[in-house]
py3Dmol code that shows the C-alpha trace and the ligand (Angstrom):
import py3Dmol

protein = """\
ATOM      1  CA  UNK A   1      79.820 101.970  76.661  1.00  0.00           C
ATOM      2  CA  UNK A   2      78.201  98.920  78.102  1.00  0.00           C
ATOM      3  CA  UNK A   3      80.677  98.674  80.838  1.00  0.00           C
ATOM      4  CA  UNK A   4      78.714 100.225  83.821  1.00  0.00           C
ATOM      5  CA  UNK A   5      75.091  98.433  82.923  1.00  0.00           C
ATOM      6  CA  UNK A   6      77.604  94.717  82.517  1.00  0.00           C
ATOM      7  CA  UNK A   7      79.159  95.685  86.058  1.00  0.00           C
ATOM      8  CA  UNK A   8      75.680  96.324  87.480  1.00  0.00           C
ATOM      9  CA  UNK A   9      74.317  93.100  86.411  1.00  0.00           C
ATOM     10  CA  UNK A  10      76.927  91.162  87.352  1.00  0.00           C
ATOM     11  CA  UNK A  11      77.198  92.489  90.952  1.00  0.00           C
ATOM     12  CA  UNK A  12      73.751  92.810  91.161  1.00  0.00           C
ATOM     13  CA  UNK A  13      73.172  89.534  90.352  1.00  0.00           C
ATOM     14  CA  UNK A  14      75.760  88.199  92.861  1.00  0.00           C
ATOM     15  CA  UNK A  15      74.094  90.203  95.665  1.00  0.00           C
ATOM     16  CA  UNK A  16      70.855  88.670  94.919  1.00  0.00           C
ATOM     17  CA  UNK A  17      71.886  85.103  95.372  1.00  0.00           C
ATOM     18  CA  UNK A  18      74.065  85.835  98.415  1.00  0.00           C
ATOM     19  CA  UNK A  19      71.152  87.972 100.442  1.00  0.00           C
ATOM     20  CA  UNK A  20      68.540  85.338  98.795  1.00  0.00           C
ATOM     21  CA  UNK A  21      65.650  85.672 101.464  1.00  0.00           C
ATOM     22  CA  UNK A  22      66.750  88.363 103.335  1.00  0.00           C
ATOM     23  CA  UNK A  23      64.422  91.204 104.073  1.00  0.00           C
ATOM     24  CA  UNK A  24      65.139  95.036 104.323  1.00  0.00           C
ATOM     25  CA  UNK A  25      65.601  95.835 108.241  1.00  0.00           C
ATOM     26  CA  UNK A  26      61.851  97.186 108.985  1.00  0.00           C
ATOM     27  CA  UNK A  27      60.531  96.577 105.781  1.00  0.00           C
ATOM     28  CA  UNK A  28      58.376  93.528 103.788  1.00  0.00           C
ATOM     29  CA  UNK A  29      60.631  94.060 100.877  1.00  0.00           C
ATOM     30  CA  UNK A  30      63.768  91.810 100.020  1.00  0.00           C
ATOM     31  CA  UNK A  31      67.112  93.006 100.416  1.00  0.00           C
ATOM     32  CA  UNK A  32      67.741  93.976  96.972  1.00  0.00           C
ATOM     33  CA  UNK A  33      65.371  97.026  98.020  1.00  0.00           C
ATOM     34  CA  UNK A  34      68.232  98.383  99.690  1.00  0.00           C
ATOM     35  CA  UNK A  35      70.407  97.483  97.711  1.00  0.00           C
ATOM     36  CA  UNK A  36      69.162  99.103  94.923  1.00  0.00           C
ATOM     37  CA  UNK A  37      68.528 102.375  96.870  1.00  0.00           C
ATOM     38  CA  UNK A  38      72.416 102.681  97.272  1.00  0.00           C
ATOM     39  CA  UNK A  39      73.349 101.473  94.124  1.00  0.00           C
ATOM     40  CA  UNK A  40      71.054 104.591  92.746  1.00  0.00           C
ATOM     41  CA  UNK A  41      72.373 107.199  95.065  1.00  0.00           C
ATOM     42  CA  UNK A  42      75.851 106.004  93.672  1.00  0.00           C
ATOM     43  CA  UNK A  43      74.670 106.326  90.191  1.00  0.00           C
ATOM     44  CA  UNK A  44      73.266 109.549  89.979  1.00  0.00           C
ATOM     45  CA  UNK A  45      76.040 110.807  92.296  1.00  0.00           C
ATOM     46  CA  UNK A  46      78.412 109.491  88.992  1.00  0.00           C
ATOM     47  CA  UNK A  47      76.308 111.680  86.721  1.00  0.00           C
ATOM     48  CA  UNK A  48      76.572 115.030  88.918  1.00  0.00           C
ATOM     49  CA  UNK A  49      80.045 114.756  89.724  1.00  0.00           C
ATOM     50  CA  UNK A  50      81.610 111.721  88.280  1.00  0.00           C
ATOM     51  CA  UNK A  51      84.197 109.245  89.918  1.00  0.00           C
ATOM     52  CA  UNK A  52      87.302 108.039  88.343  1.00  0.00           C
ATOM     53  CA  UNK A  53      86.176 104.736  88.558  1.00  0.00           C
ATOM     54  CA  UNK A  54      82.597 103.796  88.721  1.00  0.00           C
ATOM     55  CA  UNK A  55      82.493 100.633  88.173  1.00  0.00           C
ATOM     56  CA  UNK A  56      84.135 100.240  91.448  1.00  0.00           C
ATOM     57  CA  UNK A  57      81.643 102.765  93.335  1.00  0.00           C
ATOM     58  CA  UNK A  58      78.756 100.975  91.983  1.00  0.00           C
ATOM     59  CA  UNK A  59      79.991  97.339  92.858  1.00  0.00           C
ATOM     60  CA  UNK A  60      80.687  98.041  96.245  1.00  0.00           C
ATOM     61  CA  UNK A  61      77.503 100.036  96.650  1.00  0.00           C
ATOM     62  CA  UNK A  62      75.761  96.669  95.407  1.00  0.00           C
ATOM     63  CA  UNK A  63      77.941  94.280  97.385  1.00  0.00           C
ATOM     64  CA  UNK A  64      78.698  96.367 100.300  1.00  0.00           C
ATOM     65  CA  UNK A  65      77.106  94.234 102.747  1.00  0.00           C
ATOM     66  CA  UNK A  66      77.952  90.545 101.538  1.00  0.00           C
ATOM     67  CA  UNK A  67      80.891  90.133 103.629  1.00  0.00           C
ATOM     68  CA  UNK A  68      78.803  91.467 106.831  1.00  0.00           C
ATOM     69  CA  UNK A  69      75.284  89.770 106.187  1.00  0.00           C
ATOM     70  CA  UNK A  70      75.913  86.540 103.783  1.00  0.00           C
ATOM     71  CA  UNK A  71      78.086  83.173 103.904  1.00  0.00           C
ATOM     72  CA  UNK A  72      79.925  85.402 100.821  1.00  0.00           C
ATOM     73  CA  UNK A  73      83.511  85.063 101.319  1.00  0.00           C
ATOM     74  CA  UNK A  74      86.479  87.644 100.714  1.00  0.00           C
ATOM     75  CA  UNK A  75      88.200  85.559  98.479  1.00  0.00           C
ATOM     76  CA  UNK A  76      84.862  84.737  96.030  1.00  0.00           C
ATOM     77  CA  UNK A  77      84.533  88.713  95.481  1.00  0.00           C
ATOM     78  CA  UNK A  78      88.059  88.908  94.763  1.00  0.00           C
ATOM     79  CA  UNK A  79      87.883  86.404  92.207  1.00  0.00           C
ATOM     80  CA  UNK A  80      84.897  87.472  90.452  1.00  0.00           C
ATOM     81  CA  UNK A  81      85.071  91.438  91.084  1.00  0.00           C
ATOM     82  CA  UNK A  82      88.988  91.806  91.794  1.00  0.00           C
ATOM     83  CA  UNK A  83      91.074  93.064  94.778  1.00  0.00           C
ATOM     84  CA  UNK A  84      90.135  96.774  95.036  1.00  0.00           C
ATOM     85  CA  UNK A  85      85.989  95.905  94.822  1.00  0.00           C
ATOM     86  CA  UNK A  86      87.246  93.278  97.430  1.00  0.00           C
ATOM     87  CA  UNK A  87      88.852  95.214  99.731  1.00  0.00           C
ATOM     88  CA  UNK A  88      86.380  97.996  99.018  1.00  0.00           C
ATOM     89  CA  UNK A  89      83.462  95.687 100.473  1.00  0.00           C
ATOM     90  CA  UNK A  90      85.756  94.806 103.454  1.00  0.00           C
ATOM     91  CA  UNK A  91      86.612  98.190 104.582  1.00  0.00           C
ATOM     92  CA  UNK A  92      82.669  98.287 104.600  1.00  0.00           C
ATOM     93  CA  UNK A  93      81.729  95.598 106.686  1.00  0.00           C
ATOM     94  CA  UNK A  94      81.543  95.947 110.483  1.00  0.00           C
ATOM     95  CA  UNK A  95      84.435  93.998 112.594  1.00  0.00           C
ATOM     96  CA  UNK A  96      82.358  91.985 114.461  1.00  0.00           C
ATOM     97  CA  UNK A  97      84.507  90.890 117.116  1.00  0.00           C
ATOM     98  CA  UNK A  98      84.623  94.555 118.388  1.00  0.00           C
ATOM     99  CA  UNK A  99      82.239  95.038 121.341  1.00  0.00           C
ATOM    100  CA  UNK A 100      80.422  97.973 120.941  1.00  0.00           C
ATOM    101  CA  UNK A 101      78.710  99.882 118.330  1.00  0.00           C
ATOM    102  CA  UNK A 102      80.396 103.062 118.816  1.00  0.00           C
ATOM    103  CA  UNK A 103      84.011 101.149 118.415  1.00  0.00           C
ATOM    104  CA  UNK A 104      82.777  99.065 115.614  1.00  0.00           C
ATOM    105  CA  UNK A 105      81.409 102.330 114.021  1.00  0.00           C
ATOM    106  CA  UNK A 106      85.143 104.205 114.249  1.00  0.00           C
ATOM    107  CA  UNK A 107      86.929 101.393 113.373  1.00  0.00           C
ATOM    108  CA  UNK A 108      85.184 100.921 110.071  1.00  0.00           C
ATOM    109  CA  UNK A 109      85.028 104.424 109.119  1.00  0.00           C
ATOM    110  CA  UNK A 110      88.947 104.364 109.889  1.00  0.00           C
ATOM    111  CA  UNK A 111      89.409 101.812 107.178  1.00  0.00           C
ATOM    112  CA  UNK A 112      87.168 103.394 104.689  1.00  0.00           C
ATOM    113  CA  UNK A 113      89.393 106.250 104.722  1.00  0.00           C
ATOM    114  CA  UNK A 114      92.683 104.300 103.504  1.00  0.00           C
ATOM    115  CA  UNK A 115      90.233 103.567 100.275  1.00  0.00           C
ATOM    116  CA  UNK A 116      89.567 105.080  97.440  1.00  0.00           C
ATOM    117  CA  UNK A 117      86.695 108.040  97.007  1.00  0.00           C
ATOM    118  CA  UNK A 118      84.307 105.500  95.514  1.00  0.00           C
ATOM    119  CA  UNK A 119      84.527 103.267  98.745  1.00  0.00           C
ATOM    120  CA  UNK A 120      83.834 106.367 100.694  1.00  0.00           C
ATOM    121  CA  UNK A 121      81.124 107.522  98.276  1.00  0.00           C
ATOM    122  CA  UNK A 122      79.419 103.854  98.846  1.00  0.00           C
ATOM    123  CA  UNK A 123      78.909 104.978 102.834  1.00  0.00           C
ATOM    124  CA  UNK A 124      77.840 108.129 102.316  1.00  0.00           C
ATOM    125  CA  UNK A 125      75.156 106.613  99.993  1.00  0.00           C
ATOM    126  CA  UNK A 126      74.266 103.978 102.564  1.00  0.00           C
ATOM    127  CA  UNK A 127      73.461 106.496 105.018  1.00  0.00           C
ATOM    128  CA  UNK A 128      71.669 108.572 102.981  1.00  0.00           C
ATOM    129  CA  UNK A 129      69.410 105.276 102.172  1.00  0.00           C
ATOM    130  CA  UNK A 130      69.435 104.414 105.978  1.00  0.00           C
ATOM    131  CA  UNK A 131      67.805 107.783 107.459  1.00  0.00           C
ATOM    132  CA  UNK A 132      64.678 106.860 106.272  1.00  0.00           C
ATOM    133  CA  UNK A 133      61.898 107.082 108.928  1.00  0.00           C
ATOM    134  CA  UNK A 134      62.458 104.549 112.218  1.00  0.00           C
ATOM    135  CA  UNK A 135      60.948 102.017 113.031  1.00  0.00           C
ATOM    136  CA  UNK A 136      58.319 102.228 115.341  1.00  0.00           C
ATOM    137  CA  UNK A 137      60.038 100.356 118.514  1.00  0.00           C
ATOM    138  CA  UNK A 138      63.084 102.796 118.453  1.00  0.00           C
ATOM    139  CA  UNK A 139      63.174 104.689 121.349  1.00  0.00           C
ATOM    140  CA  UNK A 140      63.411 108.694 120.780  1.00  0.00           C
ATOM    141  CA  UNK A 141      67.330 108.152 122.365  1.00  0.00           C
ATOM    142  CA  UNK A 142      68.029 105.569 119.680  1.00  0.00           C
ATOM    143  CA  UNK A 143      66.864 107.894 116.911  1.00  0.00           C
ATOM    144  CA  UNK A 144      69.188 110.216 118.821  1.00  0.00           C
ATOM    145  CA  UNK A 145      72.097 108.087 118.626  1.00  0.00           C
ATOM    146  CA  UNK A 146      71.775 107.154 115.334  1.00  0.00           C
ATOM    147  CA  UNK A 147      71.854 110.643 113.822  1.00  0.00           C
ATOM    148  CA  UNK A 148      74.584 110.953 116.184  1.00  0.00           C
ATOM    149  CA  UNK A 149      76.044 108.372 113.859  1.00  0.00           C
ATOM    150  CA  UNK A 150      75.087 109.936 111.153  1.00  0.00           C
ATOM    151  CA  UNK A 151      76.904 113.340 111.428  1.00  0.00           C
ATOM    152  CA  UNK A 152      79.890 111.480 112.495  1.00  0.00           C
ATOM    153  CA  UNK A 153      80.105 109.425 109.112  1.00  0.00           C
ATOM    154  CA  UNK A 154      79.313 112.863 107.282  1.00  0.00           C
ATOM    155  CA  UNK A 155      82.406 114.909 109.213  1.00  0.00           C
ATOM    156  CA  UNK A 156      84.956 111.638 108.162  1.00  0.00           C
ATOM    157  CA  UNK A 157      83.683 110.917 104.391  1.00  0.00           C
ATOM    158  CA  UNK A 158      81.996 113.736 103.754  1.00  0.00           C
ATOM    159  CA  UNK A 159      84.795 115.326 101.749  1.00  0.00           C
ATOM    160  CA  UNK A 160      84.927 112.154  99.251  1.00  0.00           C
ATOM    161  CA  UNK A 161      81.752 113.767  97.464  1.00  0.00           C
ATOM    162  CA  UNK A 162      80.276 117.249  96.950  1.00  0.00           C
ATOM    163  CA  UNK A 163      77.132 116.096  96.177  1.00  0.00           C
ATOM    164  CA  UNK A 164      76.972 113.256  98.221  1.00  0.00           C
ATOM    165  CA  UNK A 165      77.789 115.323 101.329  1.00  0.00           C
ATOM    166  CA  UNK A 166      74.805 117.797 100.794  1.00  0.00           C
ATOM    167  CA  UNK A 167      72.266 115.086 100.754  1.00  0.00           C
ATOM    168  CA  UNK A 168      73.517 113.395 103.314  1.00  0.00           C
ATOM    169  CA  UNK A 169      73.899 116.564 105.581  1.00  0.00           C
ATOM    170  CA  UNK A 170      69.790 117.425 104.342  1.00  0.00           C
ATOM    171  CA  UNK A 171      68.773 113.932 105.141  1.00  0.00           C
ATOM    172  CA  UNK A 172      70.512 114.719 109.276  1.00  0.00           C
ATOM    173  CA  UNK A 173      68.590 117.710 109.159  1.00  0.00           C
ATOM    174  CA  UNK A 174      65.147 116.193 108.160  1.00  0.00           C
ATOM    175  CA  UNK A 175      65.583 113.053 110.381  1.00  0.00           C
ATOM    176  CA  UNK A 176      63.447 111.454 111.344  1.00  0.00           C
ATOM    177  CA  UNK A 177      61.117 112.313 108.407  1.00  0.00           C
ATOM    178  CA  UNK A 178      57.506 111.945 109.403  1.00  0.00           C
ATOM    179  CA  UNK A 179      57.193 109.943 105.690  1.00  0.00           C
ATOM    180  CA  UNK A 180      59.216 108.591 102.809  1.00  0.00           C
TER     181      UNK A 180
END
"""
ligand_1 = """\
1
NI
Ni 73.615 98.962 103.814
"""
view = py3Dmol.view(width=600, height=400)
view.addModel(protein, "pdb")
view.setStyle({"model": 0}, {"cartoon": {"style": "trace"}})
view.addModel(ligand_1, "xyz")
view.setStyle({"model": 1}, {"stick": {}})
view.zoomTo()
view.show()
C-alpha cells in the first residue's frame, strides 16, 4: 500500500536535485511548485478514474521536464525509474532541434500518443497547471496562441482521460483567468 507515496518520494526527490535553483516561469517560487501542481492533478485524476498504472502517471508527471530543462540524462531515469517512466519523460520533452514552436508542439504530441494513457494523462495535467493567468509582458496574440495550443493538446490527448479532459477543456474556456 505504500507503493504510490515510495514512488512519489523517490521521483520527487530526483526532480528536486535535478531543477535545484530553478524558478517557476513567472513566478518567485522554485520549480518544485510546478511540479507539484502536476503531480496533484495526476493524483486526484487516479482517485476519480484510476489508471492501470500510477506509479508511472505520477513519475512522469514529477519528472516530465528533466530531460527538457536539467543536465538529467535518459539513461539515469532509466536506471533509477525503468524504461517505460524513461521513455514516458522523453515523449514529453520538446525536440529541440526542431525550429519552430508549432512543429516542436506536433511533433511531441505525436510521440505522446505511441505511449501509454498515463504519459498522455501527464500532458493533459501540465496544461491544465500551465493556463494559469499570463504573465504580464504577453501580448493579447500570445495569449491567443497559446490557447490555440491548448485546444490542440486537448483534441489529441484528450481521450486518454475523462476527467482530465473536462478540466482541461474548463480551464480553455476560462483563460486567461483574471486570478488564481
Ligand atoms: Ni511542465
Amino acid at each position: 500500500m505504500n507503493e504510490l507515496q515510495d514512488a512519489w518520494l523517490d521521483a520527487w526527490r530526483f526532480a528536486a536535485r535535478a531543477h535545484g535553483a530553478q524558478a517557476t516561469p513567472g513566478e518567485p517560487f522554485p520549480y518544485l511548485m510546478h511540479l507539484g501542481a502536476v503531480g496533484m492533478e495526476v493524483l486526484v485524476a487516479h482517485q476519480i478514474s484510476p489508471f492501470d498504472d500510477p506509479i508511472l502517471a505520477i513519475q512522469c508527471a514529477l519528472l516530465h521536464d528533466t530531460l527538457e530543462d536539467t543536465a538529467t540524462r535518459e539513461e539515469g531515469l532509466v536506471s533509477r525509474f525503468g524504461p517505460r517512466v524513461a521513455a514516458g519523460v522523453r515523449a514529453l520533452a520538446k525536440d529541440a532541434s526542431l525550429p519552430t514552436k508549432a512543429e516542436k508542439m506536433a511533433d511531441s504530441l505525436a510521440r505522446i500518443r505511441v505511449q501509454p494513457r498515463e504519459v498522455w494523462a501527464v500532458k493533459l495535467a501540465d496544461r491544465i497547471t500551465n493556463l494559469a493567468p499570463p504573465p504580464y509582458t504577453w501580448s493579447a496574440e500570445k495569449i491567443v496562441t497559446y490557447r490555440e495550443e491548448s485546444r490542440l493538446i486537448l483534441a489529441a490527448l484528450g481521450e486518454a482521460h475523462g476527467p482530465l479532459a473536462e478540466r482541461l477543456a474548463s480551464r480553455i474556456e476560462a483563460y486567461p483567468p483574471v486570478d488564481r
